[in-house]
C-alpha positions in Angstrom: 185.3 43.4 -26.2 183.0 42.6 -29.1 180.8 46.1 -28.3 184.2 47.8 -28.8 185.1 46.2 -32.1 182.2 46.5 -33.6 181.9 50.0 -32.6 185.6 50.8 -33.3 184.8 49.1 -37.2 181.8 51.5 -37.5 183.6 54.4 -36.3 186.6 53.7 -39.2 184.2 52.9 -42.0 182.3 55.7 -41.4 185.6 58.1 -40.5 187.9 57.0 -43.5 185.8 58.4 -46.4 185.3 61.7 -44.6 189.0 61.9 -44.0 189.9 61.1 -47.5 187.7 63.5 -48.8 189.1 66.4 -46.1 193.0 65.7 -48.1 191.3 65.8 -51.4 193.8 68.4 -53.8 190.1 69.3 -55.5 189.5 71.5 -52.3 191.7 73.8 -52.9 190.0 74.9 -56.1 186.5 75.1 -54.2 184.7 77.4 -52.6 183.5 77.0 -48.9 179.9 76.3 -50.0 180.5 73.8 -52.2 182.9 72.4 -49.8 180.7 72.1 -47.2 177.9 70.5 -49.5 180.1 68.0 -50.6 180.7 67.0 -46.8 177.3 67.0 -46.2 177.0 64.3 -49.2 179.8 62.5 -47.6 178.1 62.2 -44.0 174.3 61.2 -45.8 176.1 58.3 -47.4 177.9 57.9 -44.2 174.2 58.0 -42.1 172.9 55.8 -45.0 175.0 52.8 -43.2 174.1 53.1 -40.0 170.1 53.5 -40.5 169.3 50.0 -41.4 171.7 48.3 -38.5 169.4 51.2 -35.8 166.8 49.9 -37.5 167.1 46.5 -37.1 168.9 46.7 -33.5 172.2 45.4 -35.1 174.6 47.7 -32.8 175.6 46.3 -29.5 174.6 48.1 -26.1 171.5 49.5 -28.0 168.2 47.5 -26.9 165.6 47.7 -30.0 163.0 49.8 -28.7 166.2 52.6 -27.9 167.7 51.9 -31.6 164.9 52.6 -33.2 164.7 55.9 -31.1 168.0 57.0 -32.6 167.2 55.7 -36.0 164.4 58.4 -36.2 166.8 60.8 -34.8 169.6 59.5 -37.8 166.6 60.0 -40.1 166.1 63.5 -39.2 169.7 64.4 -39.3 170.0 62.4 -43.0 167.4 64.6 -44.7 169.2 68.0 -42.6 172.4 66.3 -44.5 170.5 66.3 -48.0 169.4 69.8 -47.6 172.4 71.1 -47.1 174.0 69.3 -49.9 171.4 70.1 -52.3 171.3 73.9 -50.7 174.9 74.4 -51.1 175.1 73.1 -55.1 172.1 75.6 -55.4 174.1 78.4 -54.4 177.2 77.7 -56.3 175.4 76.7 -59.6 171.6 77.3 -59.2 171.4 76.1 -63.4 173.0 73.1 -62.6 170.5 72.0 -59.5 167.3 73.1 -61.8 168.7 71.0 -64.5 169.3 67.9 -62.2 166.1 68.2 -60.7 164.0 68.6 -64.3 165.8 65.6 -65.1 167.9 67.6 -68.1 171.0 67.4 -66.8 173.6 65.8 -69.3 176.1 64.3 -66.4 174.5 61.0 -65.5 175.0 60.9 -62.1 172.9 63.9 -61.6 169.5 62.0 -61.9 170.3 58.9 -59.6 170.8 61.9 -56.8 167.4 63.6 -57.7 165.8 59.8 -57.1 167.6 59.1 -54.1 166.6 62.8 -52.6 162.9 62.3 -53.2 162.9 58.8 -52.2 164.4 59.6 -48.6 162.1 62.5 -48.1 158.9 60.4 -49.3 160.4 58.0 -46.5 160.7 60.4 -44.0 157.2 61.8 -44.7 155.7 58.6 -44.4 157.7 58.1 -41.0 156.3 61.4 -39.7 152.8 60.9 -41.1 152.4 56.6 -40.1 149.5 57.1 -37.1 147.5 59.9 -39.0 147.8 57.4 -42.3 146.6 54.8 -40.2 148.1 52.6 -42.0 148.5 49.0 -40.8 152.1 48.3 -39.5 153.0 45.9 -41.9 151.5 47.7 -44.8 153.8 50.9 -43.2 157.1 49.2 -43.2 156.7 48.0 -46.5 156.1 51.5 -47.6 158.9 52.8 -45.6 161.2 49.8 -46.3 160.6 49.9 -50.1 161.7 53.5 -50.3 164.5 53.5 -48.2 165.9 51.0 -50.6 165.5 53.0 -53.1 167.5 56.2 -51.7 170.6 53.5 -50.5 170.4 51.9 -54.2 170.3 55.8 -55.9 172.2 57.4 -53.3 174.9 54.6 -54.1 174.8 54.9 -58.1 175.1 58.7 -57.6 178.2 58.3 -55.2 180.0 56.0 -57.9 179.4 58.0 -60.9 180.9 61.3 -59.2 184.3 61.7 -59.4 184.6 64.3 -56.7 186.9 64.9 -53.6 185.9 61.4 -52.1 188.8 59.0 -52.1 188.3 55.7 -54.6 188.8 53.1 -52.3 187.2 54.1 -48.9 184.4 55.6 -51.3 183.8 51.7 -52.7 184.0 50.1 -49.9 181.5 52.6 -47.7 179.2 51.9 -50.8 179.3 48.5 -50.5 178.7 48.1 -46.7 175.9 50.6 -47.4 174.5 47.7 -49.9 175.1 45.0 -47.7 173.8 46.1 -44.2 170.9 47.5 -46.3 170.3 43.3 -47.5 170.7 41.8 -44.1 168.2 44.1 -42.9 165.9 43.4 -45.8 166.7 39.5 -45.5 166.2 39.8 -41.7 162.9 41.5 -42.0 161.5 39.4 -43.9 162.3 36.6 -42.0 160.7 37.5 -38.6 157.7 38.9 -37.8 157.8 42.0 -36.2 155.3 43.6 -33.8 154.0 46.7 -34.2 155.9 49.1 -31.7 153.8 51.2 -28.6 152.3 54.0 -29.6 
């Protein structure tokens, strides 16, 4: 019964904002592109939540060594979420997407997203690159722990300062789960001492 509320919570956290945003009246004044990157905004923030509970094995009927599995798999389909968001503001308004990524754009919002995007794919490198590194495990999840708070803070910032198709309140509150599963998995981290996982 607990698996399935938990699950069921996640599944309308995580399913709200997306709806909300679907009803948006801004739609109809959009293109398809730009739709579509604005979704794919809406399901990074959405991944955003559920990478630090894989991480830290914090969803029932998922042993760690599996949750970890899928959060690399999460991971991959976060930065295929950011590409396509970025990729589709590029093609409606490539000014706009230089501007924001030389740090010259005058809406504020634009910058906290340029952060977050380089932050997650710095993370993600650093994922893909931890045995040829040879870095020591605890040094690595430091690294990749420090960055990813980074992209949840920016991404975050970014999400609040847009006033876009997402609805107001489901688009506060995802924000705010995002914050606090991102803490527990901090506070948890650094409360235990984890093992280094088989190569």
């Amino acid at each position: 019964m607990r698996r399935i509320l938990i699950w069921g919570l996640l599944a309308v956290v995580v399913g709200l904002p997306i709806a909300g945003a679907a009803t948006s009246p801004l739609l109809a004044w959009r293109d398809p592109v730009y739709v579509a990157s604005g979704f794919a905004g809406v399901v990074g923030m959405a991944l955003l939540l559920i990478q630090p509970m894989l991480a830290r094995g914090y969803l029932p009927g998922l042993p760690l060594h599996r949750s970890r599995r899928v959060h690399r798999v999460v991971g991959v389909l976060l930065i295929v979420s950011v590409l396509a968001h970025v990729a589709g503001l590029w093609i409606t308004s490539p000014p706009d997407v230089l501007d924001a990524l030389l740090f010259a754009s005058p809406t504020p919002f634009s910058a906290w997203g340029v952060i977050a995007m380089w932050a997650v794919f710095a993370a993600a490198l650093l994922a893909v690159l931890r045995r040829r590194l040879g870095l020591p495990w605890r040094s690595w999840r430091l690294g990749h722990t420090a960055l990813a708070s980074v992209t949840v803070l920016c991404s975050v910032v970014h999400a609040l300062l847009i006033e876009g198709t997402m609805e107001m309140v489901t688009k506060w509150t995802l924000c705010v789960l995002v914050l606090v599963a991102m803490a527990k998995a901090l506070v948890d981290g650094r409360g235990s001492r984890l093992r280094s996982p088989s190569r």
